[in-house]
N, C-alpha and C positions, 0 to 999 in steps of 0.2 A: 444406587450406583450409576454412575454416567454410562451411557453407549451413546457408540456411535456407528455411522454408515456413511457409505460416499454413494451417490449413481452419477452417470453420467448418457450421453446419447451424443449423435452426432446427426440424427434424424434429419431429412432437409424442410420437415413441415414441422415449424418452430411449437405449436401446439402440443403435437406430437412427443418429439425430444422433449419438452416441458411433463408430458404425462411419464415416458418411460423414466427417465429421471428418478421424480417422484419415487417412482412404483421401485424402483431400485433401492433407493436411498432409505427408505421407508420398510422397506420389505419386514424387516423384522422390529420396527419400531413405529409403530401406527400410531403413537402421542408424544412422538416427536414435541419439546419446547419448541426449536429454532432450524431451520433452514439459511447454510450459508451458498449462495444462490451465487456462479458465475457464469456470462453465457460471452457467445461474441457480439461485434456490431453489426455482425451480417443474421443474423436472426432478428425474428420480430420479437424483441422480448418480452412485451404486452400476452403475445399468445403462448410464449414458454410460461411465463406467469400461468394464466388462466389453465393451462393445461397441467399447472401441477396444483390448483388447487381446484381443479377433480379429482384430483386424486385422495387428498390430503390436507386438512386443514390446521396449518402451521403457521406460524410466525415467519416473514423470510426479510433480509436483508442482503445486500450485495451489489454487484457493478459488474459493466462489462469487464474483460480481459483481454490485456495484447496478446493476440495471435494465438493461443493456445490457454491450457492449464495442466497439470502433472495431477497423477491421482497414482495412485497402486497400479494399477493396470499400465500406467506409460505415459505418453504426452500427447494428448488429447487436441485434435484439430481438425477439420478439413476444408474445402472452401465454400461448403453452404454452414458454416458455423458448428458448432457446437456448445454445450448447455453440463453445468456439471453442479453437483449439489454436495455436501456434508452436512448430517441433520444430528443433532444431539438431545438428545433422551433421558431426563431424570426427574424422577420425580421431588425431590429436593431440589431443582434448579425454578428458578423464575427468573424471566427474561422479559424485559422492557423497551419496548422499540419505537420509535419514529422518526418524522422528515423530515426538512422541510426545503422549497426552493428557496432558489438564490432571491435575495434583494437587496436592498440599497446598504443596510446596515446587520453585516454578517454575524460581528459578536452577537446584537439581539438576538438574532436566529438563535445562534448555540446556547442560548439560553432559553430561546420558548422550545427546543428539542429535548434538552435536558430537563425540562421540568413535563411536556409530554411521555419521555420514558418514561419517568419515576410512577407520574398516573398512570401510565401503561402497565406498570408492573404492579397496578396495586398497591405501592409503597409510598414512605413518607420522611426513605433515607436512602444514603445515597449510597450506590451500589457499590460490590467487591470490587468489581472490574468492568470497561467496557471496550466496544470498538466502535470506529468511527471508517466512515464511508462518504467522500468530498469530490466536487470535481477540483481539478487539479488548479486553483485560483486563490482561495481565501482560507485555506485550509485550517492557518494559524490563528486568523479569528472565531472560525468557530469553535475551535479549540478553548478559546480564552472563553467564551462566552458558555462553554457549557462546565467549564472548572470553575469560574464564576456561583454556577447554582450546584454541583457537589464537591467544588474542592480535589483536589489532586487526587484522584482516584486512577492507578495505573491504567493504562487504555493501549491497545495495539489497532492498525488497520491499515489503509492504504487507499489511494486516489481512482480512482474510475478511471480508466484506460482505451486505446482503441486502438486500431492495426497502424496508422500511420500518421497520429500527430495530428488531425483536420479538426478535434473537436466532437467527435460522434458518437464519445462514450456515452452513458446511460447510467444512474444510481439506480436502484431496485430499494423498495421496501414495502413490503406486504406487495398489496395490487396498485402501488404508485411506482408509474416509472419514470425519469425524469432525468434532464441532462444536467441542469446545473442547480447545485447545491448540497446537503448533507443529512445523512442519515446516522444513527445511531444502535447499538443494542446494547443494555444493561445488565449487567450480569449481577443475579441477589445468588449468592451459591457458600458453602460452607468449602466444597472443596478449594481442590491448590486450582490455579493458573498462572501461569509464567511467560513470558515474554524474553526471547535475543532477540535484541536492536544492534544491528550492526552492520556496518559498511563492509571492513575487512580489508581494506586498501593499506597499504603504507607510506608513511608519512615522506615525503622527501627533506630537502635543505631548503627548498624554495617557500620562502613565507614573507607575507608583504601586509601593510597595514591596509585598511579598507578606508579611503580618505572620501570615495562620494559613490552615493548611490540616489538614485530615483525611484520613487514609484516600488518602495520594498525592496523587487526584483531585481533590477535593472543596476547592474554592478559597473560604477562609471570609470570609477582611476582606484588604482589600487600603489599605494605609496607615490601618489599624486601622478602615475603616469595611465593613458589609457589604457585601461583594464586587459582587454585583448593582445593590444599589444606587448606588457608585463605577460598575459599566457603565454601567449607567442613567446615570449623569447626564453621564459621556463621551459617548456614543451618542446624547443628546437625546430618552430614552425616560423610561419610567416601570415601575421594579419588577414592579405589576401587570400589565402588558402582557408580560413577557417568562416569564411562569411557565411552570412545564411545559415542554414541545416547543416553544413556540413562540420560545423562543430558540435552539433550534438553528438555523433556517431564516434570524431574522435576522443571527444573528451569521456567517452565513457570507462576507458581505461587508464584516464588522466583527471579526473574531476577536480572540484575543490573540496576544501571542507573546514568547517569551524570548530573547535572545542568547547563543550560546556561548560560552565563557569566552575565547576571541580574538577574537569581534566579527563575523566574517568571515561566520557563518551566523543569522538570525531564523526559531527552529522556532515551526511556528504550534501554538497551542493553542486547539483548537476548544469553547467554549461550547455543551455541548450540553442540559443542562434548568438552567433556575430553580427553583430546589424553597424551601419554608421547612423551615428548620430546627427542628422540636417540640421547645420544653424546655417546662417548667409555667412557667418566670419570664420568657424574652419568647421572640419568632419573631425570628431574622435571616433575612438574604436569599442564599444560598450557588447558588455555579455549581457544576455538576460539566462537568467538563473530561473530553476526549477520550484524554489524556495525563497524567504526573505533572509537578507544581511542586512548588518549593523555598521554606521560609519562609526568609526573607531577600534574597530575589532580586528584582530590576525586572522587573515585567511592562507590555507595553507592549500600546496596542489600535492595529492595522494596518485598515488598510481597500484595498477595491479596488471597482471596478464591475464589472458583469457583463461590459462588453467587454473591458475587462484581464482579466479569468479567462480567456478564450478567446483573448484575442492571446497571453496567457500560455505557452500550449501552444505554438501555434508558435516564437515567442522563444526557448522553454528547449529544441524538440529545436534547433533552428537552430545555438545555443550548445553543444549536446552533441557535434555531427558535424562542429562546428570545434575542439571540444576534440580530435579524436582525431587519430593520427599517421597513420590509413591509413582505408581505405574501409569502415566497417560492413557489419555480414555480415546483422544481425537487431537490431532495436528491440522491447526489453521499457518499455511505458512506462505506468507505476503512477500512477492520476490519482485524486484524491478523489472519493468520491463522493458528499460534498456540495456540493463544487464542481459535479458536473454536473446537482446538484438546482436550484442557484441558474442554471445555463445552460440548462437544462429545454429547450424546443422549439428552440433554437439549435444543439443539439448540433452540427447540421450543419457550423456555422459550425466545428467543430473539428478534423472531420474533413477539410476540405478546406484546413485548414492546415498538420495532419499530412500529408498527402497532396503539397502540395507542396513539405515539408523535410524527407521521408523520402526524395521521388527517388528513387522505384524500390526505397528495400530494404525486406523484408516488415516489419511490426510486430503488435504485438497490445498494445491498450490496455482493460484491468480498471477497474472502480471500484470503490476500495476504501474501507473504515472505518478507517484508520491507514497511514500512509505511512514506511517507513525509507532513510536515504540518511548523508550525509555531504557536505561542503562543504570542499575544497582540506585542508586540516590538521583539521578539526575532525576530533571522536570520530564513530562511529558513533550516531545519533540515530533516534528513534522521534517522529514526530509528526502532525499532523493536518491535512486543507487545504491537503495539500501536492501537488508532483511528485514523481515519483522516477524519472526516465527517465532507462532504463541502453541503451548500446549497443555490440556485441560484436564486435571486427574479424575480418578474413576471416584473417588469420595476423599 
């Protein structure tokens, strides 16, 4: 039967908060499979590392988190960091893990990671389930490159994060910590696990075809007009007002998003700067996105308010733990962490929703920079502004 546990600390000597942690998380489960490992960027997380495995020799995988994490106890933060763990316990489970940094050709990667889990796990097939841990760039290629060596095997997880956008996140996996690139854990398990992948936005009237894009990311004209400025004039803004950062923040109650090619899922695509585009012969107005588009595809602008962000959370575990056939053992639940910029001092408010439609089972919730899941039939997807709350039965 599955158990699980959460600890957490807020210690200001990262070694330290790495040992109580542990010793929390662990308390009643000392052969823990897997540790899912989140700290902040203000910790040393080499020594939260080190310091939980004095304690306890586990498997661990994981990423920093914006600004905080939720656990049962509340929402977890302070300014010399904090360190938060959920460790899961069965002797019927095996878990398969590994890294690797970034380099030139991302798909290879997710394909020498995928075939290091599988050896990691002692195995020589491809697992029930896994999750994936990226910095927020290449995400969709490693994706392809670890489906590539097992095939569409459902996977949840989320991008490596940090308090303000600079880059200073950190992947974690076992005693490797490292900023850019992607880690994995393989799940061989007979039990259930389930995934909500969901935005939760509503669709508007505003929908435009995607006629040029750059560089994946980089969303140029949308029904052949400057991209920004088509948001602009959906949004009831103006071009100038959204340059720079300052369309991250708006658009996060105003995003975009695309439909899967059966309809069934809208992944959001987060608007994250307004920049002009420099030629000598004129300026357009171009978004750079969280996520890659497709030229030829509809892209739609979704909106929501800040209290739908937050009833959101509760709705979607709510929907998770009636999704399953049996009783959850442990809630892994992957939340945006620009969604929690836009719920900023409410946080509260989410925590006591989680709290009561988790009913007693442990969870730990990250905020991340990119959010991965899947929706009933759809492919495995990478996207932004989303959920991704996965939950793991007892057998």
């Amino acid at each position: 039967m599955l158990k699980s546990q959460v600890g957490y600390s807020i210690n200001q000597d990262s070694f330290m908060a790495g040992v109580q942690t542990a010793q929390e998380s662990t308390k009643n489960l000392p052969n823990s499979q897997l540790g899912f490992l989140f700290t902040s960027v203000k910790n040393d997380v080499k020594s939260v590392v080190k310091g939980i495995e004095s304690v306890v020799k586990t498997k661990i995988i994981g990423c920093t988190s914006s600004n905080g994490i939720i656990v049962p106890d509340g929402y977890i933060t302070s300014p010399d960091g904090f360190v938060g763990m959920l460790t899961l316990d069965d002797v019927n489970l095996t878990v398969g893990v590994a890294c690797h940094e970034a380099g030139s050709n991302p798909r290879a990667i997710g394909r020498k990671v995928a075939i290091a889990a599988v050896e990691d796990a002692k195995s020589t097939r491809a697992p029930a389930y896994f999750y994936m841990v990226a910095s927020p760039k290449e995400e969709e290629e490693y994706l392809m490159g670890i489906q590539d060596v097992i095939g569409r095997v459902p996977m949840f997880g989320g991008s490596a994060a940090d308090d303000d956008v600079t880059g200073n996140w950190q992947i974690i996996c076992n005693d490797k910590v490292f900023n850019d690139g992607v880690a994995v854990a393989f799940f061989y398990t007979d039990n259930e696990i389930m995934t909500s992948y969901d935005g939760c936005y509503r669709e508007t009237r505003n929908i435009g075809l995607i006629t040029e894009v750059k560089n994946d990311r980089t969303l140029v004209s949308i029904d052949g007009i400057s991209a920004l400025k088509k948001y602009a004039n959906w949004t009831n803004s103006t071009p100038a007002s959204l340059k720079g950062k300052n369309l991250l923040q708006t658009s996060i109650t105003k995003p975009l998003g695309v439909k899967d090619p059966l309809g069934n899922l809208t992944v959001v695509r987060h608007p994250m700067f307004g920049d002009d585009k420099d030629t000598r012969t004129m300026t357009d107005d171009e978004i750079k996105l969280g996520n890659k588009v497709v030229e030829g595809t509809a892209v739609i602008q979704l909106e929501a308010t800040v209290d739908e962000l937050i009833d959101a959370t509760g709705s979607t575990l709510k929907k998770l733990r009636k999704s399953l056939y049996k009783e959850p053992a442990a809630y892994i639940l992957i939340h945006c962490g620009g969604r929690r910029l836009a719920i900023n001092d409410r946080i509260e408010e989410v925590h006591k929703q989680l709290l009561k439609e988790a009913k007693g089972v442990p969870f730990i919730m990250p905020f991340t920079f990119g959010e991965y899941g899947y929706y009933e039939h759809s492919a495995n997807i990478c996207g932004g502004l989303m959920l991704s709350f996965t939950a793991f039965g007892e057998n």
